[in-house]
C-alpha positions in Angstrom: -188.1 43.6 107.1 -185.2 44.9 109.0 -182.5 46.8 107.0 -178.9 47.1 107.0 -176.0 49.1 105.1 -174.3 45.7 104.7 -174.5 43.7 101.4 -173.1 40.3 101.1 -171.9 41.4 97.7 -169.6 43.9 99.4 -168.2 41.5 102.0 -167.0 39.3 99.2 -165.5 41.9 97.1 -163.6 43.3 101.0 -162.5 39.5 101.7 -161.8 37.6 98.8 -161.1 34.8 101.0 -164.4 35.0 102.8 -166.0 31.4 100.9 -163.0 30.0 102.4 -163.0 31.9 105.5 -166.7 31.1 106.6 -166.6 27.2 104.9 -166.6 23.9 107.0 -166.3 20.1 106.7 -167.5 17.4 108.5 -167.0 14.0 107.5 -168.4 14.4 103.8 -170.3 17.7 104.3 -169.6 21.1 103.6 -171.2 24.3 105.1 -170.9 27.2 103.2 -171.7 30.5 105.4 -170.4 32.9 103.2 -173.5 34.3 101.9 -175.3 35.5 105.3 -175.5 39.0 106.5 -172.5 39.0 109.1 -168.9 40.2 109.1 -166.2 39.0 111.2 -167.3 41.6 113.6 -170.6 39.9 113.8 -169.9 36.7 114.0 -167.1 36.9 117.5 -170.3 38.9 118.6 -172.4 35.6 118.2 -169.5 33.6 119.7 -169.2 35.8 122.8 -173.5 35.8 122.9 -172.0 31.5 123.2 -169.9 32.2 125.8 -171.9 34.5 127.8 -174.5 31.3 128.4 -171.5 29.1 128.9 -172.9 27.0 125.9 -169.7 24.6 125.5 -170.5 24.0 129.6 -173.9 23.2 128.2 -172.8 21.0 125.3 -170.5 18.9 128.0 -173.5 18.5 130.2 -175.9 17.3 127.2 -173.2 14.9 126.0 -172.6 13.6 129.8 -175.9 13.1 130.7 -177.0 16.0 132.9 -181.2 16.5 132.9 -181.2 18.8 130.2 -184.9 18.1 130.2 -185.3 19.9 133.1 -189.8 19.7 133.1 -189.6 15.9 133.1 -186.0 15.3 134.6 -184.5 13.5 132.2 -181.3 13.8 130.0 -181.6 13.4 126.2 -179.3 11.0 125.2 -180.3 10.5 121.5 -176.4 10.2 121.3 -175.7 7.2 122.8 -178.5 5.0 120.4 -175.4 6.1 117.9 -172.0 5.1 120.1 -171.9 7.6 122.6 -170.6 6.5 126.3 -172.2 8.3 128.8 -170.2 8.7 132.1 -172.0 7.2 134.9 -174.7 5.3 132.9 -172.3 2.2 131.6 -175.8 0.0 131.0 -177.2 1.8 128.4 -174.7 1.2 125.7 -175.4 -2.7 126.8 -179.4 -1.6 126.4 -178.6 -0.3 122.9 -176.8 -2.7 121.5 -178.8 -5.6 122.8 -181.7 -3.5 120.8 -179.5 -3.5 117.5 -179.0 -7.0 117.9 -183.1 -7.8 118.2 -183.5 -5.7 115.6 -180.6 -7.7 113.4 -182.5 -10.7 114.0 -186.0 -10.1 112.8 -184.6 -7.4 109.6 -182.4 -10.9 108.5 -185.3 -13.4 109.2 -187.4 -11.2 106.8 -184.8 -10.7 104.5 -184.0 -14.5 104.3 -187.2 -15.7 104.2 -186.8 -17.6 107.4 -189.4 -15.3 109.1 -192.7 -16.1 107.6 -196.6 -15.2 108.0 -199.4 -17.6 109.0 -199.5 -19.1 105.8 -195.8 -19.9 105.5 -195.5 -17.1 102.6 -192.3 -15.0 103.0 -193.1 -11.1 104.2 -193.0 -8.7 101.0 -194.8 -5.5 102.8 -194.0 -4.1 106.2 -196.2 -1.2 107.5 -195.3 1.4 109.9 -198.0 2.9 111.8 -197.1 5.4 114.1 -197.0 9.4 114.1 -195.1 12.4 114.9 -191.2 10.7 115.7 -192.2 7.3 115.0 -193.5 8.3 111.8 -191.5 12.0 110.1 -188.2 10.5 110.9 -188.1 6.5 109.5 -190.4 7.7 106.8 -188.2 10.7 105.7 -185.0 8.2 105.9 -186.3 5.5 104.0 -187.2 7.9 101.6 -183.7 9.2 101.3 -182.1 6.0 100.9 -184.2 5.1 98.4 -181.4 4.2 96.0 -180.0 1.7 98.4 -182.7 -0.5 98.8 -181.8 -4.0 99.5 -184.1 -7.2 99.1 -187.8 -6.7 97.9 -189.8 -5.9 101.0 -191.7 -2.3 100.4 -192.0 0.0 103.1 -195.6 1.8 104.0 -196.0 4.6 106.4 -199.1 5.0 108.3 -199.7 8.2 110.2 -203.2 10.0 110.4 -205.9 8.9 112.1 -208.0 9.5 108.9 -208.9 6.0 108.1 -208.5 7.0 104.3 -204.3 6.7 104.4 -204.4 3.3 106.4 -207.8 2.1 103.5 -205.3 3.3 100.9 -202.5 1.3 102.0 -203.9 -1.8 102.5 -205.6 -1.8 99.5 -202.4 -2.8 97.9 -201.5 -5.4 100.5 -202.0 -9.4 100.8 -202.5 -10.2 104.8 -200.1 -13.3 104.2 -197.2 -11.4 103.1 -197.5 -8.5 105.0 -196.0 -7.1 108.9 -197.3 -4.1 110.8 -194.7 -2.5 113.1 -196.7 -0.7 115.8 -195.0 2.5 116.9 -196.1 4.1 120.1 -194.1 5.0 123.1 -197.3 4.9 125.1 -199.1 2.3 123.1 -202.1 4.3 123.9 -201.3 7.6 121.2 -204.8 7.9 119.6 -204.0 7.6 116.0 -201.8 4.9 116.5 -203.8 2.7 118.2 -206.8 3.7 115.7 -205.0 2.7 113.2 -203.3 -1.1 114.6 -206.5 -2.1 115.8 -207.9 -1.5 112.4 -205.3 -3.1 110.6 -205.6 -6.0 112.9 -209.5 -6.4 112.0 -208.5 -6.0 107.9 -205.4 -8.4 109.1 -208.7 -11.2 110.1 -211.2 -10.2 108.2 -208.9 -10.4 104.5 -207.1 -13.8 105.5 -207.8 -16.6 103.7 -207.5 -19.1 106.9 -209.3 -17.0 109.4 -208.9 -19.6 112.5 -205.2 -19.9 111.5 -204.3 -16.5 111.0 -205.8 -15.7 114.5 -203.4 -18.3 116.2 -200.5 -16.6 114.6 -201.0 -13.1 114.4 -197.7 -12.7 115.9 -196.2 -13.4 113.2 -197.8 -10.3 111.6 -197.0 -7.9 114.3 -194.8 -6.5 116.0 -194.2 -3.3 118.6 -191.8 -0.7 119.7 -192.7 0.7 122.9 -192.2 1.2 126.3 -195.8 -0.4 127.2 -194.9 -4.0 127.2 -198.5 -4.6 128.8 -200.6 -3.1 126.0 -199.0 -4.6 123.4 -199.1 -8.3 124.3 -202.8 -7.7 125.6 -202.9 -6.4 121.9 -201.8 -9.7 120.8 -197.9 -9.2 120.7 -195.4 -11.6 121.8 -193.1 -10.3 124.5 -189.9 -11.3 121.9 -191.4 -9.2 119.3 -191.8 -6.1 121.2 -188.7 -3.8 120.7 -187.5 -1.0 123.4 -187.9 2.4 123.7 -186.7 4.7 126.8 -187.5 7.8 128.3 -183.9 9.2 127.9 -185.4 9.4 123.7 -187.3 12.3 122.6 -189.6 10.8 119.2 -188.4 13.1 117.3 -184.4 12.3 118.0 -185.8 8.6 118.0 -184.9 6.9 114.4 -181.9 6.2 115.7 -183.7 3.6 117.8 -185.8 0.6 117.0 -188.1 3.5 115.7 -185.8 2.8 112.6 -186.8 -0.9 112.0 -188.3 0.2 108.6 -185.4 1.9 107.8 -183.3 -1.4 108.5 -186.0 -3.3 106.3 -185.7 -1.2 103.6 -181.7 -1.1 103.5 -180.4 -3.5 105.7 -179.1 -3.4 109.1 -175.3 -2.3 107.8 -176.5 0.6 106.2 -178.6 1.1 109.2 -175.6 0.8 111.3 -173.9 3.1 108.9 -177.0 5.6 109.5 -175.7 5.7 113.5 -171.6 6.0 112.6 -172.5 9.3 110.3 -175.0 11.0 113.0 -171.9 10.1 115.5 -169.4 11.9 113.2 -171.2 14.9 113.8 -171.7 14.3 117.5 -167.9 14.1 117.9 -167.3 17.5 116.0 -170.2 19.1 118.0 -168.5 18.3 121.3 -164.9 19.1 120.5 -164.7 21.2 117.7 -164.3 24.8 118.9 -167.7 27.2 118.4 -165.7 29.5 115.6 -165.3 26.1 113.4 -168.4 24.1 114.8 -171.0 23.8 112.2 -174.4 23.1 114.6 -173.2 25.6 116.6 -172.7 28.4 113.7 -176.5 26.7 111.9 -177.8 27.7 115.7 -176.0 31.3 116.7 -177.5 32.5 113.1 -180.6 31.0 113.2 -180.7 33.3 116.4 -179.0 36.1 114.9 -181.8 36.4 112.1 -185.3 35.9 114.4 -183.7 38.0 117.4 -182.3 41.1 115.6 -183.5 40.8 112.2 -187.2 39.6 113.3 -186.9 36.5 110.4 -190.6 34.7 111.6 -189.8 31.6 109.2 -186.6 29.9 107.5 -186.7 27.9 104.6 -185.3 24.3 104.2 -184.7 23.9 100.3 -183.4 20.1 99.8 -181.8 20.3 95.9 -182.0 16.4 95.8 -185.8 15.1 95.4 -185.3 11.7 98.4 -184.9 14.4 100.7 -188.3 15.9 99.5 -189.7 14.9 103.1 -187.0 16.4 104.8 -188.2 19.8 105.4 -191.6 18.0 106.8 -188.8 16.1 109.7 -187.3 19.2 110.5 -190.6 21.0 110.9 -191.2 18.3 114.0 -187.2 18.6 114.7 -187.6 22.1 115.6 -190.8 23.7 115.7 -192.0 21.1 118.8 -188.1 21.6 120.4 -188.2 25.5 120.3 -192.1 26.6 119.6 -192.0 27.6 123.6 -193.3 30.6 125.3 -191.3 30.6 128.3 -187.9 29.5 129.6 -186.9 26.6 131.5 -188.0 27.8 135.4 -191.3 29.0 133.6 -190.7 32.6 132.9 -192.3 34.3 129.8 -189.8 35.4 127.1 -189.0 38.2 126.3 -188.2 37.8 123.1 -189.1 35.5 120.4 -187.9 32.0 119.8 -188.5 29.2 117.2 -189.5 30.7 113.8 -191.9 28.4 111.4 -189.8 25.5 109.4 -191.2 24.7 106.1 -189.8 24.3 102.5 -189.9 21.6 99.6 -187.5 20.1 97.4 -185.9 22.2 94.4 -186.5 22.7 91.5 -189.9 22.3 92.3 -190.5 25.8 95.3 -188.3 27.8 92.4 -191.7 27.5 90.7 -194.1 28.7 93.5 -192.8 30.0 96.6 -189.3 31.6 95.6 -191.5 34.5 94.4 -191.8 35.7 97.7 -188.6 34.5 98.7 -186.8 36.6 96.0 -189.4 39.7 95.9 -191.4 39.5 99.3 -190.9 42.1 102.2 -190.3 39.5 104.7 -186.4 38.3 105.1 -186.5 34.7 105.3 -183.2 32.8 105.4 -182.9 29.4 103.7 -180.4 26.3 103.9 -179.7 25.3 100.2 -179.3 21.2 100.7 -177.5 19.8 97.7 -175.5 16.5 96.6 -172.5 16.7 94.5 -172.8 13.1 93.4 -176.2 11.5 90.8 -178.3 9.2 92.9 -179.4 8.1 89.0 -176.8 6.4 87.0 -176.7 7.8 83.8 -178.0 11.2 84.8 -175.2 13.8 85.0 -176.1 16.2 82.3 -179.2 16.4 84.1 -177.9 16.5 87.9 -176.0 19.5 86.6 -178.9 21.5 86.0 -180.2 20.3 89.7 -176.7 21.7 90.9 -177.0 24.5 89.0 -180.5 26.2 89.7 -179.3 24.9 93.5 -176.3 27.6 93.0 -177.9 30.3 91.3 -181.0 30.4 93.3 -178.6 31.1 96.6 -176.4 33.7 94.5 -180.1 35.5 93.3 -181.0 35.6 96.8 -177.4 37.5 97.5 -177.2 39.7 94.5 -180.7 40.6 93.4 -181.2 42.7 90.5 -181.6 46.7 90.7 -184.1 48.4 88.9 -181.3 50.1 86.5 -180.1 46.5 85.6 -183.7 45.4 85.3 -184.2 48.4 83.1 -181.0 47.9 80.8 -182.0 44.3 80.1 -185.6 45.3 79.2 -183.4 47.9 76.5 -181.5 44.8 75.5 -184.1 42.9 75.0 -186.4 45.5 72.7 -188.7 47.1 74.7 -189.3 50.4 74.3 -188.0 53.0 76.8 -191.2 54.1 78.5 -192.5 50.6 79.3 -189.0 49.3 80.2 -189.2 52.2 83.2 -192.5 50.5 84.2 -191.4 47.3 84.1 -188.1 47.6 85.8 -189.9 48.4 89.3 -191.6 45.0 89.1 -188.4 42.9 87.6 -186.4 44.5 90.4 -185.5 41.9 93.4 -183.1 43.6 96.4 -181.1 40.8 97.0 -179.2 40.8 100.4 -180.8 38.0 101.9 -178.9 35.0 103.7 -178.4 31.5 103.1 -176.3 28.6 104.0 -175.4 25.9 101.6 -174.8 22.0 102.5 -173.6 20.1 100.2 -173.0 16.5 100.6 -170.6 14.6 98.6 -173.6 11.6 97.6 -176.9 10.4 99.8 -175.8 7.5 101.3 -176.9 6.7 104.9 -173.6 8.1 106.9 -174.0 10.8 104.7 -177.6 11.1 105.8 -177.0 10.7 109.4 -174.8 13.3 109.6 -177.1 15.6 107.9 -179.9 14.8 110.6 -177.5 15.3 113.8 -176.5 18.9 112.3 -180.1 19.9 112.9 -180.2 17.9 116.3 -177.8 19.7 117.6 -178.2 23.2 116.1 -181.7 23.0 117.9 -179.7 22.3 121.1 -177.8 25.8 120.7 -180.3 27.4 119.8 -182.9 26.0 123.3 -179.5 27.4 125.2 -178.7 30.6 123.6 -183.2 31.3 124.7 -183.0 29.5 127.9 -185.6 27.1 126.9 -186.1 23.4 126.9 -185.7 21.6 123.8 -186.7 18.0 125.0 -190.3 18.8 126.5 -193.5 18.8 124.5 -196.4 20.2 126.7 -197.9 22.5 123.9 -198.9 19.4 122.1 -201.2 17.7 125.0 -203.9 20.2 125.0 -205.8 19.1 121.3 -205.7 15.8 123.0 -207.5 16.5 126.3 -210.1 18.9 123.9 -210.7 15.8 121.8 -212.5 13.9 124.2 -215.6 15.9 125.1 -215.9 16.2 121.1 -215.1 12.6 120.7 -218.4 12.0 123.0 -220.5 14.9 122.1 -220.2 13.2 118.3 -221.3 9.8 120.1 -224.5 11.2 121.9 -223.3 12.6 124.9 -225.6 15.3 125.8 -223.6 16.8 128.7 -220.5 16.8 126.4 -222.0 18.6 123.8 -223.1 21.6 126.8 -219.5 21.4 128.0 -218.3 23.2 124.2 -218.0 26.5 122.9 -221.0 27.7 120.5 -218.9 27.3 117.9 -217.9 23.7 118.2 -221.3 22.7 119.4 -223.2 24.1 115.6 -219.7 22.0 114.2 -220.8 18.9 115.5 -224.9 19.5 115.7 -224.1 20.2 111.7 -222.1 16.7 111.3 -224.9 15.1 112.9 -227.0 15.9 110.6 -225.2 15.4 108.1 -224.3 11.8 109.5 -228.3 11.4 109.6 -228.6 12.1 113.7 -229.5 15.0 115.6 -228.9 15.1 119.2 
């Protein structure tokens, strides 16, 4: 871990206006970067590391519809699904509100009851199957706004191609009451298809009026996707099949039809309120200046701590257990947008870019991983995610102890504890001299390490959205400060292409099976036999 003279501690006691110094608002969210490892010093050194890539150029361009995607030529307008005008392109803010109105229509008829399935029974269970951005970011959402639920229709989330998670959903589901949104760009993503094609076989096979249910499977499914072909081939109706467009990235997608389930599970206002919160934050990211911008200052020290302090990982700690997949979303978020190798005209780096996401949500890490955190010899920063406000009525005494191990586990991460302190309390608390000087080198933490706080004022969906397009963007800065391309996916193609010789050396294929490693060849001859075949 990388050293320095400089303790947090002592930049407080120098400034005692530093928490108010190095603290931020937006809409009803406050960043608090008053307890990471930079001084004023540092941080007009991160803004003129900004300037020296012309990053608010960059932001204009993003925001104006320039190919930021560079590899595919395409801009990445994830902006404009939430209100943005983009100069030049007047039709797609008629393309995205013509979308919003589909999407109005079928979330009220299955609210109202006026949609219904085959059997005239109103829809109680909608299930999502999709993956990656049609999955992490509706399911993550829905989660979130799990206090503002409206109606009774349950949301499921389908994902892996593991035909255990779809078994286990449907388990619980009537064919006559329920509605599978199919979730596929392509139409043709492996899992997803795996997955529909199987729930359309359950759909047949578990309905009571088999010759019936087959006339009106349409009521039963629907899509979102670009491949308008597929999915009426699949059995779709062309009314039911919801947009998606190349100018959308999955993982910036909720903001899209992708969404449906979170409309379903709170309504299409709080849906629409979802879009006004992410575009709160879009406006302060393209007009606030980079000294007061919040996704810019998340992004120039997310840099500052893997480029000169060699951080490998950062830790996403939501205090507030609906955002407990959150840290799972921003794994996608970021690790697909900056895991790259080399910059945009396909020269290696030279130095390293997007460090590993992961976290869970607090109090529950403080009990496993915050060991290493705290006492570890890696320097990992963290963003402490917090809510002022109970989700659960009736709950403050107990939302105050959430709030409070929130706060103290960010101050323990500043201060730390020095041996002599570890060794006075040991005195204090009875132990005898000797084994209080033993101790004290193990109840010792060093302290010094960085985190940022956001703290919302309640988890409400512009609250939410917000929260989401502070990431967005911070990935953004971060692609620009590396030169890299945070809109391209290409890592993620290979497993796919390796699948398919495997895919037909488990089916028989002889010629497949030569075409492996030794290594994936005893794999498979070993799950043959176990199956009861040999090759």
């Amino acid at each position: 871990m990388s050293t320095s003279g400089t303790r947090i501690t002592e930049l407080f006691t120098r400034d005692p206006d530093r928490c108010a110094a190095l603290s931020f608002t937006c809409g009803n969210i406050r960043a608090d970067f008053s307890k990471h490892l930079v001084t004023a010093d540092t941080l007009a050194n991160l803004i003129r590391l900004a300037d020296s890539v012309d990053l608010t150029h960059a932001i204009a361009e993003l925001f104006d519809g320039a190919p930021c995607n560079n590899t595919e030529q395409r801009p990445a307008l994830h902006m404009a699904l939430r209100g943005l005008d983009v100069r030049g392109l007047p039709g797609i803010r008629a393309d995205v509100e013509a979308a919003l109105a589909q999407m109005q229509a079928l979330v009220g008829a299955v609210h109202d009851g006026t949609w219904q399935g085959y059997a005239g029974d109103a829809i109680r269970d909608v299930v999502n199957i999709g993956i990656g951005g049609s999955d992490l970011g509706p399911a993550m959402t829905t989660g979130a706004l799990r206090a503002h639920r409206q109606g009774s229709v349950r949301c499921h989330f389908i994902s892996n191609v593991d035909p255990a998670h779809l078994h286990e959903c449907l388990m619980q589901l009537r064919p006559e009451t329920t509605l599978f949104v199919i979730a596929s760009k392509s139409f043709t993503t492996l899992e997803t298809r795996q997955n529909a094609e199987q729930a359309r076989r359950w759909f047949m096979a578990a309905a009571a009026d088999r010759a019936l249910a087959e006339t009106r499977l349409h009521q039963h499914f629907v899509a979102v996707t670009t491949n308008k072909k597929a999915a009426t081939e699949f059995g779709i109706r062309d009314s039911q099949i919801f947009p998606m467009w190349d100018w959308v990235g999955g993982r910036f997608s909720l903001w899209s039809a992708i969404g449906l389930p979170i409309a379903f599970a709170v309504g299409m206002p709080q849906f629409r309120e979802l879009l006004a919160g992410a575009a709160r934050v879009d406006e302060h990211f393209a007009s606030a200046p980079l000294a007061a911008n919040i996704p810019v200052l998340m992004g120039l020290l997310a840099v500052w701590y893997r480029n000169f302090w060699g951080a490998g990982s950062h830790a996403v700690l939501p205090y507030a257990q609906d955002l407990a997949l959150l840290p799972g979303f921003l794994q996608q978020l970021e690790m697909e947008s900056l895991g790259k190798s080399v910059d945009r005209d396909g020269r290696a780096m030279a130095i390293s870019t997007g460090p590993v996401i992961w976290g869970s949500a607090g109090t529950n890490g403080q009990h496993s991983f915050h060991q290493l955190l705290h006492q570890g010899t890696d320097l990992i920063p963290a963003d402490f995610i917090a809510v002022a406000r109970p989700t659960v009525s009736d709950s403050l005494l107990q939302h105050q102890h959430l709030l409070a191990n929130c706060f103290s586990q960010s101050r323990a991460l500043m201060t730390g504890k020095t041996r002599q302190q570890a060794h006075d309390e040991l005195l204090a608390d009875g132990v005898d001299a000797s084994r209080a000087q033993v101790l004290a080198a193990h109840k010792a933490v060093p302290g010094n390490r960085p985190s940022t706080t956001l703290l919302l004022d309640e988890l409400n969906a512009f609250n939410l959205g917000g929260l989401i397009a502070l990431y967005e963007h911070k990935v953004f800065v971060q692609s620009v400060i590396w030169n890299i391309n945070a809109f391209d996916q290409w890592g993620v193609e290979i497993g796919k292409q390796l699948s398919k010789p495997a895919f037909a050396a488990l089916n028989g294929d002889t010629a497949a099976v030569q075409s492996l490693d030794a290594s994936s060849q005893a794999l498979i001859h070993h799950c043959l036999q176990q199956a009861g075949s040999k090759l």
